[in-house]
C-alpha positions, 0 to 999 in steps of 0.5 A, a space after each residue: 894913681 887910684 888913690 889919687 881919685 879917691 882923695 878927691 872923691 871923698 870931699 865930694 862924697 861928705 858934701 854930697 851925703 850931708 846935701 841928701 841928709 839936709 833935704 831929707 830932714 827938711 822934707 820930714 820936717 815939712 810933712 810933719 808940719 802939713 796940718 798946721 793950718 788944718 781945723 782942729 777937732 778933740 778926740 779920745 783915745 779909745 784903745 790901742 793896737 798892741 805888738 810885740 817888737 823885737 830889737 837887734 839884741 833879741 830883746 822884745 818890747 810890747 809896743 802901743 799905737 792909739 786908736 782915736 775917736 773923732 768927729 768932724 762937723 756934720 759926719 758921725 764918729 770916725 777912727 784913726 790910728 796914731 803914727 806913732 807907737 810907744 811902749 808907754 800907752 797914752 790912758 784910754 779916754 785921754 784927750 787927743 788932737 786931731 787935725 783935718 785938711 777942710 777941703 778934703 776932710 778925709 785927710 785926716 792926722 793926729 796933731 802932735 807938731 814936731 813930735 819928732 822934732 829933735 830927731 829931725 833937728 839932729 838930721 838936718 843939722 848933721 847933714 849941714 855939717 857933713 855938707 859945710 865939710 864936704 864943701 869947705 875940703 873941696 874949696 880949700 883942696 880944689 877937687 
């Protein structure tokens, strides 16, 4: 008898999972794109802010996040920290995009559009996969 529900609940559960994979890629994918339409500014890379990170296995890697210099129109120099570290750090005086929201320049992003596109691609194209399954069991098994 619990097993029954179970059975039905699994085609459920596969739906379900994908539906909240999709959206969350969408939404990742949304944000990534914010600065879009933003105005743009050339900044360069003035250092890095440097960590050691360990992985599961215990194997540690020295990783590398940019410190950009910019200027917006009518302000002096400001700084921000890229998102994204790597082990490989971008040369120092190399150029960097930099993208501002004009209604409140404060909003500030290192423009890099869909620097973690197929990462996302894969979140969301899994999660319309797992919710296809999910949705076509259900159908085909009236649960």
């Amino acid at each position: 008898m619990e097993d029954d529900w179970i059975t039905r609940a699994i085609p459920w559960f596969f739906a379900g999972m994908g539906t909240l994979f999709a959206v969350v890629g969408l939404w990742m994918a949304k944000s990534e794109m914010r600065g879009r339409r933003w105005h743009e500014v050339e900044g360069r890379v003035i250092g890095h802010n440097s960590k050691w990170s360990t992985d599961s296995d215990g194997d540690r890697t020295l990783m590398h996040t940019a410190v950009i210099e910019y200027r917006l129109p009518g302000l002096g120099p400001k700084q921000i920290t890229d998102s994204l570290s790597t082990n490989h750090p971008k040369p120092v005086g190399s150029a960097a995009r930099v993208r501002y929201n004009p209604d409140n320049p404060h909003d500030v992003m290192v423009w890099a559009p869909m620097r973690q596109g197929c990462f996302i691609g894969l979140f969301i194209g899994m999660g319309l996969i797992f919710a296809a399954i999910g949705g076509v069991w259900i159908a085909l098994s009236g649960a």
